[in-house]
C-alpha positions as CSV (number, residue, x, y, z in Angstrom):
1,X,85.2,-2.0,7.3
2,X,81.9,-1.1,7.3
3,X,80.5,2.0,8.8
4,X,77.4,2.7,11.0
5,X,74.5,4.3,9.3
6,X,73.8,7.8,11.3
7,X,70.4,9.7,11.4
8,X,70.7,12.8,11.1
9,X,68.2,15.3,13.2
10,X,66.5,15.7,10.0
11,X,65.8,12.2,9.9
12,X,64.1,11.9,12.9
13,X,62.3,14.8,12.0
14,X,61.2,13.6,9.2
15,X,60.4,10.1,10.2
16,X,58.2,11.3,13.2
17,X,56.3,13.4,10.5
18,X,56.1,10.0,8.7
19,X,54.4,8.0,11.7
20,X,52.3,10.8,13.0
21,X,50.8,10.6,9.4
22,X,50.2,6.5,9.3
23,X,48.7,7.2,12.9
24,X,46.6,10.0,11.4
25,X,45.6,7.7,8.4
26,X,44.7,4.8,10.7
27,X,42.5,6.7,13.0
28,X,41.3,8.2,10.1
29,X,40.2,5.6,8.4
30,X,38.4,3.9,11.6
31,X,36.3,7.5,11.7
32,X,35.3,6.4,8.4
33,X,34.4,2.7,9.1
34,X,32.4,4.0,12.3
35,X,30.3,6.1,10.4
36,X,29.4,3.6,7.3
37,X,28.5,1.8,10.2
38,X,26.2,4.9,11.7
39,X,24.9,5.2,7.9
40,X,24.4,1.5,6.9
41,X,22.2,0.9,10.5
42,X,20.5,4.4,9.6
43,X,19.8,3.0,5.7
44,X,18.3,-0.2,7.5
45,X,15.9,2.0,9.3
46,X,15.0,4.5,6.2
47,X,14.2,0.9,4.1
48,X,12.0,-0.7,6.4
49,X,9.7,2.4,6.6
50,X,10.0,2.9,3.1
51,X,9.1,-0.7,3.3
52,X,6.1,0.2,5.8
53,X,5.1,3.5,3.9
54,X,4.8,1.1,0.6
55,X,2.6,-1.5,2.7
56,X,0.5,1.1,3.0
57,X,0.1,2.7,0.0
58,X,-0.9,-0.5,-1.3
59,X,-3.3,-1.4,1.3
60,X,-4.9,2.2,0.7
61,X,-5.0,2.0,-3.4
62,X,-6.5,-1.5,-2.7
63,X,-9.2,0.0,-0.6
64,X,-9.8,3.0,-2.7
65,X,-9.9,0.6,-5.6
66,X,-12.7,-1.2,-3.5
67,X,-14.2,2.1,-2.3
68,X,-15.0,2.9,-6.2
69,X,-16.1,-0.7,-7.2
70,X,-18.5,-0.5,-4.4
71,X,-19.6,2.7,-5.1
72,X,-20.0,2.3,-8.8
73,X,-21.5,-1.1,-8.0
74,X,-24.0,0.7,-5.9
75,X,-24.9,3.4,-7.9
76,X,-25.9,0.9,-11.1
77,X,-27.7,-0.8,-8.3
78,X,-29.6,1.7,-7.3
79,X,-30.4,2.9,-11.0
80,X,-31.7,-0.9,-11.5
81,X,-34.4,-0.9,-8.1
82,X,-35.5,2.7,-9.3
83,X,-36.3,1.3,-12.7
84,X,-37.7,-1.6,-11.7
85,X,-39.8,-0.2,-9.0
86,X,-41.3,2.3,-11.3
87,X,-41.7,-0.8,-13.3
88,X,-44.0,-2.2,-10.5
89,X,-45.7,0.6,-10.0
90,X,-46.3,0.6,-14.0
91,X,-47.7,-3.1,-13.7
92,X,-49.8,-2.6,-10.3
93,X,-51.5,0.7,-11.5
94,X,-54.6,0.9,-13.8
95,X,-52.4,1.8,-17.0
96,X,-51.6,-1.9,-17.7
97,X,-55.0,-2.4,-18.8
98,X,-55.1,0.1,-21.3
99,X,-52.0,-1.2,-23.0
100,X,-52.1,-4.5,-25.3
101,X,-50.8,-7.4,-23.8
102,X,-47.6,-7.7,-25.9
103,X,-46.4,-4.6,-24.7
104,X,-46.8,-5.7,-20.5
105,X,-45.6,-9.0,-21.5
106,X,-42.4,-7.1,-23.4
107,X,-42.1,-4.9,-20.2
108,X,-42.4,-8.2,-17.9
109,X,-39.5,-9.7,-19.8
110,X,-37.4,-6.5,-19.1
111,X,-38.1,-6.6,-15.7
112,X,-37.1,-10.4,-15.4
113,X,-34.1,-9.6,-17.3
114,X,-33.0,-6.4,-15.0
115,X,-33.5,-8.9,-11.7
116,X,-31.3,-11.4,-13.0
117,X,-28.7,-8.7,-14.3
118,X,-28.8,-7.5,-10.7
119,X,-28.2,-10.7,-9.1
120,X,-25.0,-11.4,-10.9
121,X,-23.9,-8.1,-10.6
122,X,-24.4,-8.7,-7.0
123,X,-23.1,-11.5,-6.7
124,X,-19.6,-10.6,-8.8
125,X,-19.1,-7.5,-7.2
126,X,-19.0,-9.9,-3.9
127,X,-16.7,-12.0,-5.6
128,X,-14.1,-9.5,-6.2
129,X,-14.9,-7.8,-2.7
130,X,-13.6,-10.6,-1.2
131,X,-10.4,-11.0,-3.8
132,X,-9.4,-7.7,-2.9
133,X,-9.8,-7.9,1.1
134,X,-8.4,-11.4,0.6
135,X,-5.3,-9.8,-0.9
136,X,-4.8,-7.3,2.1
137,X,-5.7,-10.0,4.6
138,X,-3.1,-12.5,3.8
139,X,-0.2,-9.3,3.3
140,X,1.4,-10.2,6.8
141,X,3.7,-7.3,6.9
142,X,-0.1,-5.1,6.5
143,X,-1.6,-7.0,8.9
144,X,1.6,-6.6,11.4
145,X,1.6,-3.3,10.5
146,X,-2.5,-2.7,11.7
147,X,-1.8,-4.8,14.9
148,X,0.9,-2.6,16.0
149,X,0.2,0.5,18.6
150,X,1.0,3.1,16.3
151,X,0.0,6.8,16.8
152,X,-0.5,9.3,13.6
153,X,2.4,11.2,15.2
154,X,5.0,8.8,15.4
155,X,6.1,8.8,19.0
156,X,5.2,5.0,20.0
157,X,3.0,4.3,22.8
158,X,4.1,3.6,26.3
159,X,2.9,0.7,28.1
């Protein structure tokens, strides 16, 4: 004959132990889903300012690269209409008439030369002027980014 298996008081001591554990581990472990949630959303936000922030700083090192071509541009511009005015004031003054002609016609050559020098320098620093805003124009998360209401302290603006 066959007996009857009998639990002892430790038994059901120790399988309560047992299931309040696997209860522990189960809620447990959804504490530790919910949160990868909280930290995957929260990993979302962080990467599309990152995303944002990097929009930026290449909008800005494009415009500061455009800020210096300009301004170097400029400054050998200006260095070019200085010479070439004191140039013209050389050829409409009384001087020229004292000098022999191969030295005005030398000096007239110069002067053709530095206008044409200017006019393509000119005319390429316009050339990439417009590559380089063309490159931040057509950047739709920078241009998304400019439309947007945004305020330099990052509370957004109520409507």
């Amino acid at each position: 004959m066959r007996r009857g298996i009998s639990f002892t008081k430790r038994a059901y001591i120790l399988l309560a132990i047992t299931a309040s554990f696997n209860l522990m581990a189960i809620v447990f472990d959804q504490l530790v889903v919910q949160q990868e949630d909280k930290i995957r959303s929260f990993d979302h936000i962080v990467n599309e300012q990152k995303q944002e922030v990097n929009y930026n700083l290449y909008a800005h090192k494009i415009f500061k690269e455009l800020y210096f071509k300009i301004h170097f541009n400029s400054s050998d511009l200006i260095t070019d209409i200085n010479f070439l005015t004191r140039a013209l004031n050389f050829l409409n003054s009384d001087l020229p008439k004292k000098i022999n002609d191969d030295k005005i016609i030398k000096l007239k050559t110069t002067y053709k030369k530095k206008i044409n020098n200017i006019n393509k320098k000119y005319h390429n620093s316009i050339n990439d002027s417009k590559i380089l805003l063309d490159g931040v124009t057509k950047d739709s998360a920078f241009l998304k980014l400019v439309n947007k209401d945004i305020r330099t302290d990052g509370y957004k603006i109520l409507s």
